[in-house]
mmCIF file of the C-alpha atoms, coordinates in Angstrom:
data_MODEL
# 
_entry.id   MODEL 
# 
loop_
_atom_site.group_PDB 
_atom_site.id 
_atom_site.type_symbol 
_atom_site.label_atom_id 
_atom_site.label_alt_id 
_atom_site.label_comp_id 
_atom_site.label_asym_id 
_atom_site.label_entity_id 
_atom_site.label_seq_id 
_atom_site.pdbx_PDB_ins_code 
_atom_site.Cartn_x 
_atom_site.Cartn_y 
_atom_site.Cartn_z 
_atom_site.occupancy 
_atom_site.B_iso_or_equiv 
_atom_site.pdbx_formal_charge 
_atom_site.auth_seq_id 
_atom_site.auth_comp_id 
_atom_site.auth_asym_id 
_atom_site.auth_atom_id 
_atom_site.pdbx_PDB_model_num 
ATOM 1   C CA . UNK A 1 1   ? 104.814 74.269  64.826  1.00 0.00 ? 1   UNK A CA 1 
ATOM 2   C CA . UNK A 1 2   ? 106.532 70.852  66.555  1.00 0.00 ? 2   UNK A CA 1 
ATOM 3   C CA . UNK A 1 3   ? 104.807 69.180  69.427  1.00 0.00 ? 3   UNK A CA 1 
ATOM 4   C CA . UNK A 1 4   ? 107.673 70.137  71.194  1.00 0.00 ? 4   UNK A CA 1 
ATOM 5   C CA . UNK A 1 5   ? 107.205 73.973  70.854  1.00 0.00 ? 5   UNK A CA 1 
ATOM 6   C CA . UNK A 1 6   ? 103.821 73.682  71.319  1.00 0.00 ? 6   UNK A CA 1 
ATOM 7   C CA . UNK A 1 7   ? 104.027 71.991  74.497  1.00 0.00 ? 7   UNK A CA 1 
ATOM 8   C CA . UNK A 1 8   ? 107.004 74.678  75.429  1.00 0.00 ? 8   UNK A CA 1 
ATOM 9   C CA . UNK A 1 9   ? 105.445 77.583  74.908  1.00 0.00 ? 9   UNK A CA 1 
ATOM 10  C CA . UNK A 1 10  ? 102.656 77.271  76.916  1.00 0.00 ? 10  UNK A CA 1 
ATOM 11  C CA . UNK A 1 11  ? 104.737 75.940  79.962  1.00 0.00 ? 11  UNK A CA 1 
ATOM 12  C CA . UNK A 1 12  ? 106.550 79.275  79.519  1.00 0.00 ? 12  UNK A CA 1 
ATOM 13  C CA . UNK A 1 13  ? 103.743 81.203  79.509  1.00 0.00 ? 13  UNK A CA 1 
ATOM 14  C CA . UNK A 1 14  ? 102.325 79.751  82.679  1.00 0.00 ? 14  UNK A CA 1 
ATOM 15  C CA . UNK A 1 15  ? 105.939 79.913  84.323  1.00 0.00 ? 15  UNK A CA 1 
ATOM 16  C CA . UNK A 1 16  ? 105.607 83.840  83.033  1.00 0.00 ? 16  UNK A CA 1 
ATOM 17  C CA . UNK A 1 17  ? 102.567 84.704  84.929  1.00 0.00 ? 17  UNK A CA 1 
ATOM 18  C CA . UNK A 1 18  ? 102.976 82.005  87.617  1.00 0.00 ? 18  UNK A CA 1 
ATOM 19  C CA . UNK A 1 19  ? 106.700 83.037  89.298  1.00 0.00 ? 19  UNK A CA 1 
ATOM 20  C CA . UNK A 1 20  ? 104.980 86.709  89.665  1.00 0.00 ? 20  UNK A CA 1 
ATOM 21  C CA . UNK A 1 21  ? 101.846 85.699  91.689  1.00 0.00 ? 21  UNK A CA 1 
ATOM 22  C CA . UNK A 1 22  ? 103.897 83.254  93.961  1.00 0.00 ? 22  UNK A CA 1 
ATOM 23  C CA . UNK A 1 23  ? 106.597 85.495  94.893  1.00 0.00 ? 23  UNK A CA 1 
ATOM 24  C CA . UNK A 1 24  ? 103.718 87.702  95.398  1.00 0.00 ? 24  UNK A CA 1 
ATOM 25  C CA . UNK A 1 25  ? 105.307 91.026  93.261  1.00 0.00 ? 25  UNK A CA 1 
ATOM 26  C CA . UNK A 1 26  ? 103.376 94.138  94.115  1.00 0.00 ? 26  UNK A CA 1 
ATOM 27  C CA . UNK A 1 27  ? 103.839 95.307  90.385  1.00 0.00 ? 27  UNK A CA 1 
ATOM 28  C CA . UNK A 1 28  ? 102.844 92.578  88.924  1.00 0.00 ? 28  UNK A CA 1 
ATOM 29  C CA . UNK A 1 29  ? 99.854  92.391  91.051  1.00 0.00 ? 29  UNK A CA 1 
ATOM 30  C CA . UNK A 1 30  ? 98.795  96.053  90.375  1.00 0.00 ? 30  UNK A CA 1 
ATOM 31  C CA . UNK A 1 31  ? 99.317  95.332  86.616  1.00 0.00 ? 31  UNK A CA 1 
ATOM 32  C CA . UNK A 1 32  ? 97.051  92.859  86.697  1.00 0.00 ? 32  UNK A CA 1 
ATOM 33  C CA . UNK A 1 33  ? 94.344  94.321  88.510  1.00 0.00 ? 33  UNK A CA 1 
ATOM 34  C CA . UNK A 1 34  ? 94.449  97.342  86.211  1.00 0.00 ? 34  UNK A CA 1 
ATOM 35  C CA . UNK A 1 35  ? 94.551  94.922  83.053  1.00 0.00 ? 35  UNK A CA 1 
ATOM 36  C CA . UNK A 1 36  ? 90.579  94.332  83.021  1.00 0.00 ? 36  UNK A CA 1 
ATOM 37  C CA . UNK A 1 37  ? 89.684  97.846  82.245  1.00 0.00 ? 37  UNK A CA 1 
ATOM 38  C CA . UNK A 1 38  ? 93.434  99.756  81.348  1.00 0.00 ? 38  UNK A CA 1 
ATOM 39  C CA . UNK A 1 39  ? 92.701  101.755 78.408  1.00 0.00 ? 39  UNK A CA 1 
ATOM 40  C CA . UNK A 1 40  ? 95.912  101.438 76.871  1.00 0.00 ? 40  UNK A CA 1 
ATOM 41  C CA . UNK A 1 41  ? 96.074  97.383  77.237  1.00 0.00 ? 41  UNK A CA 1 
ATOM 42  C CA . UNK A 1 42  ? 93.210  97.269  75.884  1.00 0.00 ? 42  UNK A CA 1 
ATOM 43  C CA . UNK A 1 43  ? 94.171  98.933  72.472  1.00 0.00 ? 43  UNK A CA 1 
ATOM 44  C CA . UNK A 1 44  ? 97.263  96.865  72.690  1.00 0.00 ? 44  UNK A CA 1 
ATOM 45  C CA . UNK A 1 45  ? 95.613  94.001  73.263  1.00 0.00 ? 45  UNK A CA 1 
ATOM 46  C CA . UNK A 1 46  ? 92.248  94.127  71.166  1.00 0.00 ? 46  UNK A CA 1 
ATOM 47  C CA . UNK A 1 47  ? 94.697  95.639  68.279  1.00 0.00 ? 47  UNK A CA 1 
ATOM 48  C CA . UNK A 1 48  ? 96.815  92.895  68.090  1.00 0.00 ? 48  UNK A CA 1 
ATOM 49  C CA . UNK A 1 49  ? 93.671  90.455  68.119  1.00 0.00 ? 49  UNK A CA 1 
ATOM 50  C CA . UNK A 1 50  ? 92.156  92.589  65.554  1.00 0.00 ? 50  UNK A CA 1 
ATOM 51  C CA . UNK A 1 51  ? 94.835  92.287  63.066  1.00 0.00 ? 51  UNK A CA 1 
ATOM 52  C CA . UNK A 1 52  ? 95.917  88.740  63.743  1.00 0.00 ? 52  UNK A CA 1 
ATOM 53  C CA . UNK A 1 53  ? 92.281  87.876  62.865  1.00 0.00 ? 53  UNK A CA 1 
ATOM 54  C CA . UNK A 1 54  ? 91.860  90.496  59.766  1.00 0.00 ? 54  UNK A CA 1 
ATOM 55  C CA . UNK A 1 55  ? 95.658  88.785  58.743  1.00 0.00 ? 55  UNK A CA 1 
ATOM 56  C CA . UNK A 1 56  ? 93.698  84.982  58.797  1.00 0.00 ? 56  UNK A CA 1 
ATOM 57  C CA . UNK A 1 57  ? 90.541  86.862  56.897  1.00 0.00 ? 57  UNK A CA 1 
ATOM 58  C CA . UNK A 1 58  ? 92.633  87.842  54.386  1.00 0.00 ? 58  UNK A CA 1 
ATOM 59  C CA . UNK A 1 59  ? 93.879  84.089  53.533  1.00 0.00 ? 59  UNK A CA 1 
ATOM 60  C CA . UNK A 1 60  ? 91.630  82.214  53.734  1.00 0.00 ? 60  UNK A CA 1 
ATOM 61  C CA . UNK A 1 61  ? 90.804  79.144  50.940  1.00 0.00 ? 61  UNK A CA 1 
ATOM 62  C CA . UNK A 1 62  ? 88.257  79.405  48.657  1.00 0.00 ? 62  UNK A CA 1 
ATOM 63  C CA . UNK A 1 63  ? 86.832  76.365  50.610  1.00 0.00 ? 63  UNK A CA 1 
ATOM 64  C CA . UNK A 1 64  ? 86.404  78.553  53.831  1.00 0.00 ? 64  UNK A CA 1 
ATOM 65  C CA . UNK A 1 65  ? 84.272  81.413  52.111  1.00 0.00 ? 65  UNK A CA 1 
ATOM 66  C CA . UNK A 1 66  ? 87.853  83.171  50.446  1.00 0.00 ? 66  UNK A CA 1 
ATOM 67  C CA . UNK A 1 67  ? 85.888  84.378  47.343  1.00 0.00 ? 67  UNK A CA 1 
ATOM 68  C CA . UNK A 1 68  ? 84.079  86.623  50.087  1.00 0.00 ? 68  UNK A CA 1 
ATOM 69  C CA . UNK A 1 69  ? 87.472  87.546  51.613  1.00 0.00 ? 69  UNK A CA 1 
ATOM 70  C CA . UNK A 1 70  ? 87.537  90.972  50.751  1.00 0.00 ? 70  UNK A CA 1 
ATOM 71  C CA . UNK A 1 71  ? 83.718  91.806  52.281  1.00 0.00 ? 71  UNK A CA 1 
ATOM 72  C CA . UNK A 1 72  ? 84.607  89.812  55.246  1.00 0.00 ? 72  UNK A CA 1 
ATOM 73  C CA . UNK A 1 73  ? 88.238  92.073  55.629  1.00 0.00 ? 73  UNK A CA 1 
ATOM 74  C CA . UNK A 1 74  ? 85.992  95.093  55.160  1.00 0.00 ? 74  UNK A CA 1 
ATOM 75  C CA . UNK A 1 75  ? 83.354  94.003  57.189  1.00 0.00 ? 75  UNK A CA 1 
ATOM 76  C CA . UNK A 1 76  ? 85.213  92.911  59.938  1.00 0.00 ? 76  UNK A CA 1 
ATOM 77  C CA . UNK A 1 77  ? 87.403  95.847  59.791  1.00 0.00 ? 77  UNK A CA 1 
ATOM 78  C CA . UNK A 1 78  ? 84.439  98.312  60.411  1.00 0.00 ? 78  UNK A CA 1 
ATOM 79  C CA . UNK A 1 79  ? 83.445  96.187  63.364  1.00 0.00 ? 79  UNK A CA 1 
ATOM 80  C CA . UNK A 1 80  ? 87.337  96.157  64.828  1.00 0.00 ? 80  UNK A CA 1 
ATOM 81  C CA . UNK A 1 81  ? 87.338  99.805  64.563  1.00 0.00 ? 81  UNK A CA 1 
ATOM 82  C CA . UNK A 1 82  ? 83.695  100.444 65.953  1.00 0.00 ? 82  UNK A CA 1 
ATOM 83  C CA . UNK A 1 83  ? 84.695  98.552  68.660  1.00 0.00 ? 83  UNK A CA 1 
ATOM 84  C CA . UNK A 1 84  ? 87.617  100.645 70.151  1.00 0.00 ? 84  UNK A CA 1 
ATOM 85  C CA . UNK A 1 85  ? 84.726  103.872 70.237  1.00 0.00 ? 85  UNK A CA 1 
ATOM 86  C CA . UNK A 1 86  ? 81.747  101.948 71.086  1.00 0.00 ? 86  UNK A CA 1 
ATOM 87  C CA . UNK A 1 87  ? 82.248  99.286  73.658  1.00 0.00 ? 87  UNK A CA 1 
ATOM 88  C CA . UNK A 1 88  ? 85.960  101.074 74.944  1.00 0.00 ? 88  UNK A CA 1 
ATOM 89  C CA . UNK A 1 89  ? 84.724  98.856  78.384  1.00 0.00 ? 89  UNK A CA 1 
ATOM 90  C CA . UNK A 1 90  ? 86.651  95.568  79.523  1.00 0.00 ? 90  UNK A CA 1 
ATOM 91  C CA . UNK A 1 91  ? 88.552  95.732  75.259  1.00 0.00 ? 91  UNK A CA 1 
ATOM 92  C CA . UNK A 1 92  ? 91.735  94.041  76.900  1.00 0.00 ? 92  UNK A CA 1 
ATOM 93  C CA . UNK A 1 93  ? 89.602  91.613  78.263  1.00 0.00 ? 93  UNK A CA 1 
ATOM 94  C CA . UNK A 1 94  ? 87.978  90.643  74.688  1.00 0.00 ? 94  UNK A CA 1 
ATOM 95  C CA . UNK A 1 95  ? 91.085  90.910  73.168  1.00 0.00 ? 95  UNK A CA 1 
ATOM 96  C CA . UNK A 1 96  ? 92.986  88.892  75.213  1.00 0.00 ? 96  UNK A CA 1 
ATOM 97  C CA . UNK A 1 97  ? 90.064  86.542  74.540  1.00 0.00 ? 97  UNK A CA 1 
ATOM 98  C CA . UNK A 1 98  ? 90.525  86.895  71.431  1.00 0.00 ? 98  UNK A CA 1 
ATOM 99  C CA . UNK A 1 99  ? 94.278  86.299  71.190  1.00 0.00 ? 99  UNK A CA 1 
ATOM 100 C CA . UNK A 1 100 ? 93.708  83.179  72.871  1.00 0.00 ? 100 UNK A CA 1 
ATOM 101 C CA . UNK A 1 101 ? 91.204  81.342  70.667  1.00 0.00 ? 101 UNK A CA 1 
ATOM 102 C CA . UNK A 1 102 ? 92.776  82.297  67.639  1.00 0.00 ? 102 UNK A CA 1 
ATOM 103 C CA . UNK A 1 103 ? 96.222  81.223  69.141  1.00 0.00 ? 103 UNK A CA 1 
ATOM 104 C CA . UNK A 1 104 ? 95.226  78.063  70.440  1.00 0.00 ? 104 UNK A CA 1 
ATOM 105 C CA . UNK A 1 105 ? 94.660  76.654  66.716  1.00 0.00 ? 105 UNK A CA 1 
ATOM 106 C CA . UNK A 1 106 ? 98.426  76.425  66.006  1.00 0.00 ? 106 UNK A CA 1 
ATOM 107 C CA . UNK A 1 107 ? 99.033  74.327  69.282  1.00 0.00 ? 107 UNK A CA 1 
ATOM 108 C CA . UNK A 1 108 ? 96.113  71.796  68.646  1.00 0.00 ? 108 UNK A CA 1 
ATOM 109 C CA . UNK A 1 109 ? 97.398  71.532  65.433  1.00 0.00 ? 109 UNK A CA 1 
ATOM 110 C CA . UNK A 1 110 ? 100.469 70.156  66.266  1.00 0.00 ? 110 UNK A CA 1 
ATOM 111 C CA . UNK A 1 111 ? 99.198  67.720  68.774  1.00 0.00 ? 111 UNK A CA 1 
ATOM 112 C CA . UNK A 1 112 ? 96.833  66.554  65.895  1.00 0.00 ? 112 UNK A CA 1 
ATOM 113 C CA . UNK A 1 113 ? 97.036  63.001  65.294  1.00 0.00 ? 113 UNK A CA 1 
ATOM 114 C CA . UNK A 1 114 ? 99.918  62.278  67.604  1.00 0.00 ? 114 UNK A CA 1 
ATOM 115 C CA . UNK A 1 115 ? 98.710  59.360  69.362  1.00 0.00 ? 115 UNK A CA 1 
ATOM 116 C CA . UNK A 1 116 ? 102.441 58.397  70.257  1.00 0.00 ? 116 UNK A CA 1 
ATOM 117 C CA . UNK A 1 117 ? 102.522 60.614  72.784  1.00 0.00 ? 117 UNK A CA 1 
ATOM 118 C CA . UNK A 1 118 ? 100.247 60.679  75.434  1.00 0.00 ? 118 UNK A CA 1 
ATOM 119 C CA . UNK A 1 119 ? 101.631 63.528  77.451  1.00 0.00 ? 119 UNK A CA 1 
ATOM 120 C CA . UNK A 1 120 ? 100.631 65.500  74.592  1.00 0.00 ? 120 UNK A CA 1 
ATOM 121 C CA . UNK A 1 121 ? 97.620  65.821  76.580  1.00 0.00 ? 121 UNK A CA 1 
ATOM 122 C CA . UNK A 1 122 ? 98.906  68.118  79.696  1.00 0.00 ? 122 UNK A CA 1 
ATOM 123 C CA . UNK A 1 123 ? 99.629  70.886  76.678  1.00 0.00 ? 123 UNK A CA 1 
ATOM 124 C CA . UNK A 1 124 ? 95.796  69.642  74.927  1.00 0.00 ? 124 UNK A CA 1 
ATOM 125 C CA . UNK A 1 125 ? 94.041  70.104  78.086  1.00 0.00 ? 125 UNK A CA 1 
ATOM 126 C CA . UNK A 1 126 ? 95.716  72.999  79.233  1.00 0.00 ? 126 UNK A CA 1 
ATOM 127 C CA . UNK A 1 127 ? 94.944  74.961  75.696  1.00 0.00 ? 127 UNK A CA 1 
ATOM 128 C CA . UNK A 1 128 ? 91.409  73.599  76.206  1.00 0.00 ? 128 UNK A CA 1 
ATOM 129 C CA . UNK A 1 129 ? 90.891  75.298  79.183  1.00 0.00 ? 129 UNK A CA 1 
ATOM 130 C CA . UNK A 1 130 ? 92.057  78.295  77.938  1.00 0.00 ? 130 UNK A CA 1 
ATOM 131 C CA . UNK A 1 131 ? 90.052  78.293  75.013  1.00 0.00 ? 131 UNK A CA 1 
ATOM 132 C CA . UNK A 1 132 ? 86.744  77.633  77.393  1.00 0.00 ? 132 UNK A CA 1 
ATOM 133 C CA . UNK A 1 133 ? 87.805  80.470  79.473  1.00 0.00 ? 133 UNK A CA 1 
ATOM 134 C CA . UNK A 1 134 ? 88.075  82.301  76.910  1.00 0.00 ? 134 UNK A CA 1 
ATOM 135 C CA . UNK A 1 135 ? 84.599  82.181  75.412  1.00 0.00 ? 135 UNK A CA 1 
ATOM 136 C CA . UNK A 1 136 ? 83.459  82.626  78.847  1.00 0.00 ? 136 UNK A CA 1 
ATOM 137 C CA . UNK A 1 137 ? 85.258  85.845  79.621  1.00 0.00 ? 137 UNK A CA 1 
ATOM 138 C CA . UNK A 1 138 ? 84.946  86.889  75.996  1.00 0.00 ? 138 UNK A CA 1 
ATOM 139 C CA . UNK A 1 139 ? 81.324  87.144  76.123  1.00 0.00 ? 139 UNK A CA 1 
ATOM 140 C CA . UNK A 1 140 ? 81.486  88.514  80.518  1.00 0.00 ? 140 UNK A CA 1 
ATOM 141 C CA . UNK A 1 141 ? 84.533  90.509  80.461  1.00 0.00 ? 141 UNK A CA 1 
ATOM 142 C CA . UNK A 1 142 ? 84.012  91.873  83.858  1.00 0.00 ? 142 UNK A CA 1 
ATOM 143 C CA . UNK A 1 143 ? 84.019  88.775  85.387  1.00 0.00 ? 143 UNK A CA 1 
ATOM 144 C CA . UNK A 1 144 ? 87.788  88.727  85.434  1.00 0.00 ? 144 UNK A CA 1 
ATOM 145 C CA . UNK A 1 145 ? 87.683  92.043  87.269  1.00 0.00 ? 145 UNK A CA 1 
ATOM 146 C CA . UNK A 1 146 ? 85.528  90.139  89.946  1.00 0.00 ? 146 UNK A CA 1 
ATOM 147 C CA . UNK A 1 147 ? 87.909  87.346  89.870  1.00 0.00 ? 147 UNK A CA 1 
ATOM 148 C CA . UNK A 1 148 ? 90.629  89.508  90.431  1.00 0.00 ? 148 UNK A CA 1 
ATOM 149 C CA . UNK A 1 149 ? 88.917  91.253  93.709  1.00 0.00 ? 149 UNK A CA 1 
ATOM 150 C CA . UNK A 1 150 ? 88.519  87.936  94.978  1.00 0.00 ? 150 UNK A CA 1 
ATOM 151 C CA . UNK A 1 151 ? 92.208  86.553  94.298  1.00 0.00 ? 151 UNK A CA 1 
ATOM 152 C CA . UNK A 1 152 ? 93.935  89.680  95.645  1.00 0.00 ? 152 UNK A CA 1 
ATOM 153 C CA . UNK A 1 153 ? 91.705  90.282  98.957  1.00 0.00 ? 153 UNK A CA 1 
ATOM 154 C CA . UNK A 1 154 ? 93.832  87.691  100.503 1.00 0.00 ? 154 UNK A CA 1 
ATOM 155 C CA . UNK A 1 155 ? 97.651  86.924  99.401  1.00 0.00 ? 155 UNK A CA 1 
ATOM 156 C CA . UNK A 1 156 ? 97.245  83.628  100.161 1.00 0.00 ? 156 UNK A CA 1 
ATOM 157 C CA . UNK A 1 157 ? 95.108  82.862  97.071  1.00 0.00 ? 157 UNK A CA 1 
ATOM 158 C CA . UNK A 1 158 ? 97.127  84.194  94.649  1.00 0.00 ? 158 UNK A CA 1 
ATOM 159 C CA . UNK A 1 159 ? 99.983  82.577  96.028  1.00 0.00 ? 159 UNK A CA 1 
ATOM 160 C CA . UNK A 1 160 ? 98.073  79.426  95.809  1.00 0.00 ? 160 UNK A CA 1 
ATOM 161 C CA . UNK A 1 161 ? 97.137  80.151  91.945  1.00 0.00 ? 161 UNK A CA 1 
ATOM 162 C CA . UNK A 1 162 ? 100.528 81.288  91.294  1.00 0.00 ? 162 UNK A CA 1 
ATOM 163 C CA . UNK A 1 163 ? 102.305 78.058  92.500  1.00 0.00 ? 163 UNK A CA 1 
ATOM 164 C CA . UNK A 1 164 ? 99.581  76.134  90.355  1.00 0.00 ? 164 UNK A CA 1 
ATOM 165 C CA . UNK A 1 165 ? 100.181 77.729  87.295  1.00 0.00 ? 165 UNK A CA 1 
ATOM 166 C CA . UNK A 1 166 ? 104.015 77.852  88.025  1.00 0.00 ? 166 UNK A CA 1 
ATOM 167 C CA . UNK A 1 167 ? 104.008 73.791  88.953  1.00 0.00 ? 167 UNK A CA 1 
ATOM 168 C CA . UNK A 1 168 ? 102.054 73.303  85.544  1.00 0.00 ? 168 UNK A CA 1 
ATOM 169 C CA . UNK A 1 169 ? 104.228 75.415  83.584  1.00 0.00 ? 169 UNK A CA 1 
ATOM 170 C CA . UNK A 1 170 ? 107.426 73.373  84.646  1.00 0.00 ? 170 UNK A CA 1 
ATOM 171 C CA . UNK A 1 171 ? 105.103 70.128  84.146  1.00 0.00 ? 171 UNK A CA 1 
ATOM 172 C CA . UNK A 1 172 ? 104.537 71.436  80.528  1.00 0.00 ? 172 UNK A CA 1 
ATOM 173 C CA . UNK A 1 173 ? 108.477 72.026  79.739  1.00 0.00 ? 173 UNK A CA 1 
ATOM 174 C CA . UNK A 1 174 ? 109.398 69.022  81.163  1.00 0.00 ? 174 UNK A CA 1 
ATOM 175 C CA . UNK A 1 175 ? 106.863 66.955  79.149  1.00 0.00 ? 175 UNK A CA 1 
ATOM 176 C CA . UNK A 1 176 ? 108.222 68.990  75.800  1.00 0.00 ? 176 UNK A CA 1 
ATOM 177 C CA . UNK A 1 177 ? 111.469 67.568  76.426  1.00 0.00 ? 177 UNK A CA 1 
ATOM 178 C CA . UNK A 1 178 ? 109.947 64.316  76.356  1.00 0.00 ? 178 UNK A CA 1 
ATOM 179 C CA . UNK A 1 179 ? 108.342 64.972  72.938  1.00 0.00 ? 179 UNK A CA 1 
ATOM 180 C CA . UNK A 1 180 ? 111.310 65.039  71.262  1.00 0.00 ? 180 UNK A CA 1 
# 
């Protein structure tokens, strides 16, 4: 991945959730309350995470335990599955966790050892954050169904976070185009 996509993409993204929250969409806003504990998200979600990961088990060098990859794909693959019957609770949650910390390798990647360009850090520490957020909510899921009572009790707040992550997401695209 360029520097350029990975600074892109996550400007998108934040543009993506941002727009909603400060026009204040009433969909949008019901979608995301019901994300924390929505069944079917959560199968989406954790599903996706579950085979991304189980894709990565499956290649990895002999240097990163690959002569084990098979018992780790099987392993693994037990726990993916127990999980969708045992701990049905907050899955979108720890999938979306999960979809962010193993998608936030390919953008640090590409921002490895490129000194040249300082505003390589607005994507760095913005993927950063994400990652810490989601170890946080990976491990206390229903803290982002807290979070969520406390952003939607007043319209104000979410408008707030919405033209953050909005501003930020056009901050990110703009600084791709400088990458280039």
């Amino acid at each position: 991945m360029s520097l350029f996509t990975a600074s892109f993409v996550p400007g998108l993204i934040l543009i993506f959730f941002g727009l909603p929250m400060l026009l204040d969409l009433s969909a949008f806003t019901s979608a995301v309350k019901g994300f924390p504990r929505s069944a079917p998200a959560g199968y989406v979600v954790f599903g996706a995470a579950s085979v991304w990961f189980l894709y990565n088990i499956l290649h990895l060098s002999n240097a990163d335990f690959g002569e084990y990859r098979n018992l780790l794909f099987v392993g693994f693959a037990v726990v993916a599955a127990l999980s969708f019957k045992c701990v049905p609770d907050f899955l979108g949650v720890r999938g979306a966790s999960a979809l962010v910390l193993i998608g936030a390798g390919p953008f640090l990647q590409a921002a490895y050892m490129e000194y040249a360009h300082p505003a390589r850090l607005f994507m760095v520490s913005f993927v950063y954050a994400a990652i810490a957020l989601a170890i946080w909510l990976g491990a206390q899921p229903w803290r982002l169904r807290d979070f969520f009572g406390w952003l939607f009790a007043r319209p104000g707040r979410s408008r707030s976070l919405g033209g953050f992550l909005f501003a930020y997401g056009l901050l990110l695209c703009g600084v791709a185009f400088t990458l280039r």
